[in-house]
GUDREN-776672 format. One record per residue: x, y, z of N, C-alpha, C in turn. Coordinates in steps of 0.001 Angstrom, whole numbers, plus 500000, padded with zeros to 6 digits. Layout:
# GUDREN-776672
+--------+--------+--------+--------+--------+--------+--------+--------+--------+
|   n_px |   n_py |   n_pz |  ca_px |  ca_py |  ca_pz |   c_px |   c_py |   c_pz |
+--------+--------+--------+--------+--------+--------+--------+--------+--------+
|      X |      Y |      Z |      X |      Y |      Z |      X |      Y |      Z |
...
+--------+--------+--------+--------+--------+--------+--------+--------+--------+
***
This chain:
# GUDREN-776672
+--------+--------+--------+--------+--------+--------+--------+--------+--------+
|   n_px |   n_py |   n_pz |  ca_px |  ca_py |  ca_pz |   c_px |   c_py |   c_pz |
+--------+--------+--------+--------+--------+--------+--------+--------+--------+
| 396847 | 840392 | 563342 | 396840 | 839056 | 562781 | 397190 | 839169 | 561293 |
| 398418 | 838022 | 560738 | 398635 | 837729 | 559258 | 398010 | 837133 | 558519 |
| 398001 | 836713 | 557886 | 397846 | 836081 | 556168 | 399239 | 834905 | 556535 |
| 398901 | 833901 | 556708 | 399552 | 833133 | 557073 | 400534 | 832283 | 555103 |
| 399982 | 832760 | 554458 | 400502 | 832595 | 553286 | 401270 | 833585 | 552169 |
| 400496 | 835334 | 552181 | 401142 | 836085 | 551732 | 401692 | 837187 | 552640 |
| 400987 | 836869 | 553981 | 401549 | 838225 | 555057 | 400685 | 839221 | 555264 |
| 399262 | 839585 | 555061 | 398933 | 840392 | 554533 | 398253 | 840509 | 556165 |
| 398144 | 841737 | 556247 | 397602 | 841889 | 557814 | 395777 | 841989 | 557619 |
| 395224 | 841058 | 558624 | 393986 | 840756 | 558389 | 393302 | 841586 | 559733 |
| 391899 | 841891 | 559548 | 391149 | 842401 | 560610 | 390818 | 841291 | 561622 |
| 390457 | 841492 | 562560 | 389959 | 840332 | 563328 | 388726 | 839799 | 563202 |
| 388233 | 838547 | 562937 | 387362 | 837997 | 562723 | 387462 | 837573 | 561078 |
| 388226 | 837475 | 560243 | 388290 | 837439 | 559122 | 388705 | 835785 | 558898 |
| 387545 | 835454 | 557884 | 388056 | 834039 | 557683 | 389169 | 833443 | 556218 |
| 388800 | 835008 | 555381 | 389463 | 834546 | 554275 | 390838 | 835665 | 553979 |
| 391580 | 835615 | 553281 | 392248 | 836719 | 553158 | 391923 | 838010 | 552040 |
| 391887 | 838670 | 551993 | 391009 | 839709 | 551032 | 391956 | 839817 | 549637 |
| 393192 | 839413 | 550200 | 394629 | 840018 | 548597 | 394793 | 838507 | 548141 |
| 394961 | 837110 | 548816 | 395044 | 835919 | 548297 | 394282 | 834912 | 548346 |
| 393074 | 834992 | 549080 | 391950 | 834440 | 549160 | 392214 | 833377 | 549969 |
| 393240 | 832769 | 550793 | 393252 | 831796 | 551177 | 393196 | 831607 | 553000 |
| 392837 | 830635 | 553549 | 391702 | 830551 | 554704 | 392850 | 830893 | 556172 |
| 392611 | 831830 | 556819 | 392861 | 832233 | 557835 | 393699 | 831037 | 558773 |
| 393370 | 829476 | 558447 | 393786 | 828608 | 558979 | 394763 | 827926 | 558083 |
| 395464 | 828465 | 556886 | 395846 | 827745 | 556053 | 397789 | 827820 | 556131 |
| 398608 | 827056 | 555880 | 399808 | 826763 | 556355 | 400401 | 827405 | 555073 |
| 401536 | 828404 | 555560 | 402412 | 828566 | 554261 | 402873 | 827477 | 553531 |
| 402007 | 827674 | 552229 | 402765 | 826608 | 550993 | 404171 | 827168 | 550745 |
| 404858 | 826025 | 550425 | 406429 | 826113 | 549715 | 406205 | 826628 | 548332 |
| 407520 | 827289 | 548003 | 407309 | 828581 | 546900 | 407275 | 827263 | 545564 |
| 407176 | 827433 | 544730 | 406740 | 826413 | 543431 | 408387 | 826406 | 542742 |
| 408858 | 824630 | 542882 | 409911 | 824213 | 542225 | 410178 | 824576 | 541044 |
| 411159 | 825051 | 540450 | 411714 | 825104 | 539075 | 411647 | 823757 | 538322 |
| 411211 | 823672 | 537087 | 411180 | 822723 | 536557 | 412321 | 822038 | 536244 |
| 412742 | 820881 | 536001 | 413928 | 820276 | 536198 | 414413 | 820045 | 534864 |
| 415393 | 820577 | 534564 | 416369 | 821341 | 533458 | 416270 | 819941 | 532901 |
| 416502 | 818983 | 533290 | 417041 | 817559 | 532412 | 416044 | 816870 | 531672 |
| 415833 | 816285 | 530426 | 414943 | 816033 | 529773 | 414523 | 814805 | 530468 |
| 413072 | 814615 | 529912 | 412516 | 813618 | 530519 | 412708 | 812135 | 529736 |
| 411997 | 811133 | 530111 | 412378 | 809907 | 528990 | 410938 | 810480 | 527609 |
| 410161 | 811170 | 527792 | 409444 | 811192 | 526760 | 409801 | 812880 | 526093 |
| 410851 | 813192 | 526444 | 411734 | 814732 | 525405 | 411694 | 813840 | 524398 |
| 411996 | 814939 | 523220 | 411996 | 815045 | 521764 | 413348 | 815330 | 522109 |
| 414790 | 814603 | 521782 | 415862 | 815724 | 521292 | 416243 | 815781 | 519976 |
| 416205 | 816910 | 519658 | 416343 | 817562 | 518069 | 418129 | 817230 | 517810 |
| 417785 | 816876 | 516366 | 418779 | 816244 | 515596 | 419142 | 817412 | 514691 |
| 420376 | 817861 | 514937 | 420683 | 819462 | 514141 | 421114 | 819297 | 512316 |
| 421504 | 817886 | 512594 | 421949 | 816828 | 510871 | 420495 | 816789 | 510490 |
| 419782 | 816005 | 510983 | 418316 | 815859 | 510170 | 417743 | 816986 | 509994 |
| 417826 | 818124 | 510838 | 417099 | 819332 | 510562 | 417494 | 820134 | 508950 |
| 418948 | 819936 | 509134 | 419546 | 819987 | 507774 | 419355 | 819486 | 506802 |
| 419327 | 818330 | 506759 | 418459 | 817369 | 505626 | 417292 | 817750 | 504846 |
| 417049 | 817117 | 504107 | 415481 | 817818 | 503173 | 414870 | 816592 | 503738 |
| 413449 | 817075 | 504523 | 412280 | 816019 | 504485 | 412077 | 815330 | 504051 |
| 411509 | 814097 | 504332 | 411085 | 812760 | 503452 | 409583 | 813278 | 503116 |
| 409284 | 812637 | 501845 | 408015 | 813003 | 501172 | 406920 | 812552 | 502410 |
| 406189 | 813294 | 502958 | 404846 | 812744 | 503754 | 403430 | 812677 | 502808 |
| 403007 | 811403 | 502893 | 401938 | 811128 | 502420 | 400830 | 812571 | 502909 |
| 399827 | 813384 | 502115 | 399208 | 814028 | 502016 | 399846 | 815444 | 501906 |
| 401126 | 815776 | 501754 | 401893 | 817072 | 501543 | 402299 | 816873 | 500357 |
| 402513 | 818104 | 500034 | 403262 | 818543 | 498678 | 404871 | 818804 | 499323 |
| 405752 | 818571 | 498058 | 407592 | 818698 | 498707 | 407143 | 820358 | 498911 |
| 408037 | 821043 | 499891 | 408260 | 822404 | 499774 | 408812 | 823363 | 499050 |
| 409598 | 822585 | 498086 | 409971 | 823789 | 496725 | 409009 | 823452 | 495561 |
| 407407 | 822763 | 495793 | 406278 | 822941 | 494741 | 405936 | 824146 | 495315 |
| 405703 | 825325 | 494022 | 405081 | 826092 | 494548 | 403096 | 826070 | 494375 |
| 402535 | 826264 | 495077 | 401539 | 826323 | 495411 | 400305 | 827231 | 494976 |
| 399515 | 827025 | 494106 | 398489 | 828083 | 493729 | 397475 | 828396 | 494662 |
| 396926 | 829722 | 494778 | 395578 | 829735 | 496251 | 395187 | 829238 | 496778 |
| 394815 | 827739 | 495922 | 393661 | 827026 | 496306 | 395101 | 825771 | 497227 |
| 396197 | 826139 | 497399 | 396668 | 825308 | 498217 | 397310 | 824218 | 497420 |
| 396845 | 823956 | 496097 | 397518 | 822861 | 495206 | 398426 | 823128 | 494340 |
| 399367 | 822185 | 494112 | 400221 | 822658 | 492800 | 400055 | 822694 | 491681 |
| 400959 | 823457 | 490573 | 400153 | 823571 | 489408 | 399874 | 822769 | 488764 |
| 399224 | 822393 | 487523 | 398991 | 820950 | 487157 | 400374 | 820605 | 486172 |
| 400902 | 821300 | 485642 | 402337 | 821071 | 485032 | 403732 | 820708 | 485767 |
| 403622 | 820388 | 487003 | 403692 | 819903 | 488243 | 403840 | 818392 | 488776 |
| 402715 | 818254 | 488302 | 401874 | 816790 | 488680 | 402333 | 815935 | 487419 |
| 402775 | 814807 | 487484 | 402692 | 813952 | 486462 | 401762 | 812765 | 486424 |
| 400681 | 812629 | 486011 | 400209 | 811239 | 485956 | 400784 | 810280 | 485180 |
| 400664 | 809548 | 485444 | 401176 | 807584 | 485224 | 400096 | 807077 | 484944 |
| 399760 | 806248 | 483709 | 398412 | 805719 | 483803 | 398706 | 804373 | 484483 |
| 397602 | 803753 | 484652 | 398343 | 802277 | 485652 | 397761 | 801604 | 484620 |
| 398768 | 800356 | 483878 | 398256 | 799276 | 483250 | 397274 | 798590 | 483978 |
| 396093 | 797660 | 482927 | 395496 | 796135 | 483852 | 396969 | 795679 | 483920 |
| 396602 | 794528 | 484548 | 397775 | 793366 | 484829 | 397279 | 792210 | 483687 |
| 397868 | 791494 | 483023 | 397302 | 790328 | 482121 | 396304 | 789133 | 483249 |
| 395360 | 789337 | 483026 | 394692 | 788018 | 483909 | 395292 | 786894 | 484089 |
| 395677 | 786089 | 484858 | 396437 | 784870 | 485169 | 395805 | 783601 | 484427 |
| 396063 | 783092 | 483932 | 396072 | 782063 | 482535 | 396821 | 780814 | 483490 |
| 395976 | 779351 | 483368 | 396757 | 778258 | 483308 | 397718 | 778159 | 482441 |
| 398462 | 777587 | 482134 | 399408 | 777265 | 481537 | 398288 | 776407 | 480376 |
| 398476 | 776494 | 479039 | 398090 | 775733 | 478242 | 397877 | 774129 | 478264 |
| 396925 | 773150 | 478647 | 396978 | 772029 | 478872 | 397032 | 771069 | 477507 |
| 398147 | 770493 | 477072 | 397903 | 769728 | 475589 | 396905 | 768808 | 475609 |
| 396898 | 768622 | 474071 | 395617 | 768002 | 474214 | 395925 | 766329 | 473906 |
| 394708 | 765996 | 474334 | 394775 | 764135 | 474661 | 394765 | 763746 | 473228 |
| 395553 | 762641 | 472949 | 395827 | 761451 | 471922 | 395137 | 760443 | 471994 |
| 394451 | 759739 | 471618 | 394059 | 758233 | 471574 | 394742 | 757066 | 470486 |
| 395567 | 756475 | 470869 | 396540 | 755658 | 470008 | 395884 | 754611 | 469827 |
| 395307 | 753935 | 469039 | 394929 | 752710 | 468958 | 395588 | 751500 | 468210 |
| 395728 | 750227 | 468796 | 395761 | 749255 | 468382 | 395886 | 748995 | 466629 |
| 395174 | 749714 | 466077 | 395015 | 749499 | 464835 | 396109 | 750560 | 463766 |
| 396886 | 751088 | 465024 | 397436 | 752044 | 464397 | 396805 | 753307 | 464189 |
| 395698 | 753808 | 464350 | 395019 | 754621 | 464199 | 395678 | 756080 | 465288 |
| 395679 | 757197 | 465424 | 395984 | 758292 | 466259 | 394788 | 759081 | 466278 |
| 393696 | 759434 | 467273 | 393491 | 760644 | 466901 | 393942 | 761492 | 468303 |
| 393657 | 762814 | 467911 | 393592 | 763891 | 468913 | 392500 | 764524 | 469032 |
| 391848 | 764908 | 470220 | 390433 | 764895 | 471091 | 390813 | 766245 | 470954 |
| 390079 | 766633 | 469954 | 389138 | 768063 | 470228 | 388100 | 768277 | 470807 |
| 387017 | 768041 | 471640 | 385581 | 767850 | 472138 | 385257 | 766729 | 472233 |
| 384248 | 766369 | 471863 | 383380 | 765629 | 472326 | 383435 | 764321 | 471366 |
| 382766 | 763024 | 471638 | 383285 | 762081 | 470274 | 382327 | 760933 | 471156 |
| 382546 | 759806 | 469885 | 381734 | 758781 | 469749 | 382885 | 757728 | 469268 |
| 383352 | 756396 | 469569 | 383687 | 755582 | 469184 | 383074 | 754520 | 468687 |
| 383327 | 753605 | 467392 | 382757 | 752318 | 467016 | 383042 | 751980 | 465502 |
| 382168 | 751298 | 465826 | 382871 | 750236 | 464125 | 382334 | 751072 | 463337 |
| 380784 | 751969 | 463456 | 380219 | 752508 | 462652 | 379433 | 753427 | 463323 |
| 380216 | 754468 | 464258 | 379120 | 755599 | 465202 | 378392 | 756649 | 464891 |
| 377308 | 756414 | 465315 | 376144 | 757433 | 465110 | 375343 | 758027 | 466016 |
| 375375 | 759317 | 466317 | 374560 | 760098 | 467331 | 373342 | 759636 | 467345 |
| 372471 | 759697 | 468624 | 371385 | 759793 | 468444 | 370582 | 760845 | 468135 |
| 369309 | 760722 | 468625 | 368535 | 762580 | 467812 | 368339 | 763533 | 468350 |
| 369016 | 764312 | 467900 | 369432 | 765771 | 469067 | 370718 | 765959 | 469800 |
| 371516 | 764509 | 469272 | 372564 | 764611 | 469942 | 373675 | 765361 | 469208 |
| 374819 | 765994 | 469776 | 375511 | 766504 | 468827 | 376926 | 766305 | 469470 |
| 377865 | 765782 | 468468 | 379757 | 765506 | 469068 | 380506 | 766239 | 468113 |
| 381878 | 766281 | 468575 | 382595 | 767198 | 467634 | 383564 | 765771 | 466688 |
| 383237 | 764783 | 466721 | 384347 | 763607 | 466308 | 383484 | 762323 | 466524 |
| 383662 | 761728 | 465564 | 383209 | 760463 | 465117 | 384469 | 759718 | 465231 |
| 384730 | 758652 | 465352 | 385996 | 757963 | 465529 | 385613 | 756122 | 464836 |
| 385746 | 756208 | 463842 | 385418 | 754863 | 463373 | 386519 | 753889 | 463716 |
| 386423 | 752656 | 464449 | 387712 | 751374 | 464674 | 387403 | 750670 | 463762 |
| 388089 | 750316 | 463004 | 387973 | 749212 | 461722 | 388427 | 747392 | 462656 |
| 387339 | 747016 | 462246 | 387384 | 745232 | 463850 | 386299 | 744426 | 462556 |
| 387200 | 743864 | 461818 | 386150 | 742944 | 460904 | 385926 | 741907 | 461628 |
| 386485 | 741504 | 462947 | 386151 | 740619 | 464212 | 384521 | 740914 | 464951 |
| 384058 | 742471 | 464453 | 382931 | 742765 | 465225 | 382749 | 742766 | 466887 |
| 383760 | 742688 | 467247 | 384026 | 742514 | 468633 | 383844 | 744071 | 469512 |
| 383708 | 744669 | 468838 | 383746 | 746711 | 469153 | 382058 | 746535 | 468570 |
| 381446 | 747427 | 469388 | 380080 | 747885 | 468842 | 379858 | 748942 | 468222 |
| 378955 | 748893 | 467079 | 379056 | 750335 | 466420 | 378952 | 751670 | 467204 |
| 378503 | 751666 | 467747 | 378442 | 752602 | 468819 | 378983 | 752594 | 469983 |
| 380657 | 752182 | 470502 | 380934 | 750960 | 471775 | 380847 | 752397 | 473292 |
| 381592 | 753829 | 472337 | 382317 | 754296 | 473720 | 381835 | 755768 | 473372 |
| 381747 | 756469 | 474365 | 381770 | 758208 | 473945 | 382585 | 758941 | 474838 |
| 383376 | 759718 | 474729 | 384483 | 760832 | 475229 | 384084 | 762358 | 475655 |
| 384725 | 762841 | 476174 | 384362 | 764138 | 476209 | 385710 | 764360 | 477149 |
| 385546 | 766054 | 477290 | 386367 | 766758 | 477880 | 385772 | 767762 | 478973 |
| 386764 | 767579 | 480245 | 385426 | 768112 | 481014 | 386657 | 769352 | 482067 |
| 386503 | 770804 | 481336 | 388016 | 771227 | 482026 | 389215 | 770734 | 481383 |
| 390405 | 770055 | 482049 | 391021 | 769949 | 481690 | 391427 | 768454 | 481790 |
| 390207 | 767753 | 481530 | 390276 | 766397 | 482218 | 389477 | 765451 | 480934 |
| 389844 | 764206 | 480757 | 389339 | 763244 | 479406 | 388129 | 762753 | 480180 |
| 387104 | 762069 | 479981 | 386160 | 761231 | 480408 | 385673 | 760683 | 479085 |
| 385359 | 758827 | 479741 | 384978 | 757975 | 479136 | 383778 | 757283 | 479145 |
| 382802 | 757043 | 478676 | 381787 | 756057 | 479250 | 381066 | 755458 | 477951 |
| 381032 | 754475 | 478555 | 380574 | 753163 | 477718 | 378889 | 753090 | 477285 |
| 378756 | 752998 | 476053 | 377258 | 753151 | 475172 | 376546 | 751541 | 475381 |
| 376708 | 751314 | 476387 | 375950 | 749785 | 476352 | 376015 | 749050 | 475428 |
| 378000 | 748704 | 475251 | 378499 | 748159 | 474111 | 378026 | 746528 | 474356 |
| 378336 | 745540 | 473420 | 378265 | 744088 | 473894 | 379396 | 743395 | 474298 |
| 380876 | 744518 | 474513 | 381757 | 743328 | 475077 | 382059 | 744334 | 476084 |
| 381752 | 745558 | 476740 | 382059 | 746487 | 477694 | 382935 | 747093 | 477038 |
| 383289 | 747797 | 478749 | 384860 | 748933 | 478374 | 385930 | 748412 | 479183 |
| 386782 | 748400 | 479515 | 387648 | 748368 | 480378 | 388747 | 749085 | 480430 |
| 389014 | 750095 | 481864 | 390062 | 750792 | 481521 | 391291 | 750365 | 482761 |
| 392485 | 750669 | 482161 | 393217 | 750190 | 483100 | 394462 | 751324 | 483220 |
| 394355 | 752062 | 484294 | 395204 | 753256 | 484282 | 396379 | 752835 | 484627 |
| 397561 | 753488 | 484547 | 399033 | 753430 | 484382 | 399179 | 753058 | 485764 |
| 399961 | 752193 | 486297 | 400284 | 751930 | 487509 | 398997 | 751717 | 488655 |
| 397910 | 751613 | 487899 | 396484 | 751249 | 489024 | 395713 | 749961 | 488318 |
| 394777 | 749358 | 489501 | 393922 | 748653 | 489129 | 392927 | 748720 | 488245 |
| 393008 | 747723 | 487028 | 391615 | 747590 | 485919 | 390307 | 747422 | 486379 |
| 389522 | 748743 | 485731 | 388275 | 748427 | 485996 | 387432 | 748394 | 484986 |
| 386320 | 747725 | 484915 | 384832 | 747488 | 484501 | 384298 | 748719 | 484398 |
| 384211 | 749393 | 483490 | 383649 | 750596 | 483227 | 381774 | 750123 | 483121 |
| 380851 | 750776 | 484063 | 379397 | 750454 | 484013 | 378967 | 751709 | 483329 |
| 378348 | 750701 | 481960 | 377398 | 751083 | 480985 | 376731 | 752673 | 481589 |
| 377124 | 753455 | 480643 | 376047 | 754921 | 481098 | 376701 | 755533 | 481724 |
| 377933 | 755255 | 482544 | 378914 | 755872 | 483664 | 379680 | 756969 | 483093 |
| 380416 | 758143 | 483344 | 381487 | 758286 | 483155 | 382683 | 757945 | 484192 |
| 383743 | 758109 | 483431 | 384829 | 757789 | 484296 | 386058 | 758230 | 483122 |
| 386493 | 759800 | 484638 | 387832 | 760262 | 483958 | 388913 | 759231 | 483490 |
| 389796 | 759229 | 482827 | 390987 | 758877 | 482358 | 392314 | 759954 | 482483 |
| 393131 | 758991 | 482682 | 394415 | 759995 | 482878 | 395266 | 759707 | 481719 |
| 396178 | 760256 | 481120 | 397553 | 759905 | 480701 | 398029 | 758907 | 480853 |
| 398310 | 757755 | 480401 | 398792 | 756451 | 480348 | 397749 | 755520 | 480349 |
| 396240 | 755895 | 480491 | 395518 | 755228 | 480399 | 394924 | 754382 | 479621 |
| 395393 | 753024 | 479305 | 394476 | 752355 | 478136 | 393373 | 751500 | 478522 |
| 392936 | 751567 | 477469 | 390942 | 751526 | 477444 | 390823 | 750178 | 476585 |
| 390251 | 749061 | 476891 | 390159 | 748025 | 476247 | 389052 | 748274 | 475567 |
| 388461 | 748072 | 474371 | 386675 | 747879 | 473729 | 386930 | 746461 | 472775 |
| 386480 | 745637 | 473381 | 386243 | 744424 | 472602 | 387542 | 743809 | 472527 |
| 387706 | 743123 | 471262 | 389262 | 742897 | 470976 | 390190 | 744016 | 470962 |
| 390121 | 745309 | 470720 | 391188 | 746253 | 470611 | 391077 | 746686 | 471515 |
| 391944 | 747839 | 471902 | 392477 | 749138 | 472340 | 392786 | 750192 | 471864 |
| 392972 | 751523 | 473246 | 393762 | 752734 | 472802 | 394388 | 752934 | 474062 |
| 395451 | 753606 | 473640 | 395723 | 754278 | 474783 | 396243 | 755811 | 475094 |
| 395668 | 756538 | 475952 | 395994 | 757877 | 476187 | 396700 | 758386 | 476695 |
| 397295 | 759546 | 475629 | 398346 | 760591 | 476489 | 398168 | 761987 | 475959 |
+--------+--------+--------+--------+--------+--------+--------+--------+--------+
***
């Protein structure tokens, strides 16, 4: 009796083969295919031009004509540092500043904070950067009629619990009744009635 796989002559009663180990009942396997010469769809084929070429820099390598000290790094005369500028912080654009034209001919320009009237005066503890006197021998403006401020890049108005109000009437919008104690922004083109006069802002 054979070795039904390598040939090998077996004793009788033998279940395994002693030279290939394989089972007394087992069918000659076919001899093992040559691998198939033709590349597969996932081959690499090598490019004999690019091999020629010099490498592109890879992030975490050094080029191959740095030469290299023990420790694996190049020398420091080698290396160039670059310092990196800040960047200038981003800046609005400069916002000009507000005018108040009045009626009387008067101009000012709003630096901070302010008080309008025939004759204005802070109260106690209060503090403005501009007094703004309206000359009204009509008395129709209260000494104290209006106060201003700047809030950002924006005017605000509100009325000191004058005796003839405020009224503002913005450029192309409806006039309103400014209520005593309120503020209320103003825009550019905005004129502001107090009593008999005006101003108007740009």
């Amino acid at each position: 009796m054979n070795c039904r796989v390598c040939g090998a002559e077996l004793a009788e009663g033998t279940l395994f083969c002693p030279l290939c180990g394989s089972s007394v009942t087992s069918s000659r396997v076919r001899a093992p295919e040559l691998a198939d010469p033709r590349p597969s769809d996932t081959s690499i084929i090598s490019d004999r031009l690019a091999e020629s070429r010099p490498s592109p820099a890879v992030a975490g390598r050094f080029p191959e004509d740095v030469l290299l000290d023990e420790d694996g790094l190049p020398p420091t005369q080698a290396m160039t540092i670059v310092p990196v500028e800040e960047a200038p912080p981003a800046h609005k654009p400069a916002q000009r500043a507000y005018t108040l034209s009045f009626s009387t001919g008067d101009v000012v320009e709003v630096s901070g904070s302010g008080l309008i009237g025939r004759r204005p005066i802070t109260q106690p503890g209060e503090h403005v950067d501009q007094l703004v006197v309206v000359s009204d021998p009509g008395r129709s403006v209260s000494k104290t009629h209006l106060e201003f401020g700047l809030e950002g890049d924006e005017l605000w108005i509100c009325d000191r619990y004058s005796g003839n109000g405020t009224i503002a009437h913005p450029l192309g919008g409806v006039a309103r009744q400014c209520e005593a104690g309120r503020r209320y922004r103003v825009t550019r083109g905005t004129r502001v009635e107090i009593g008999d006069h005006w101003f108007d802002v740009s």
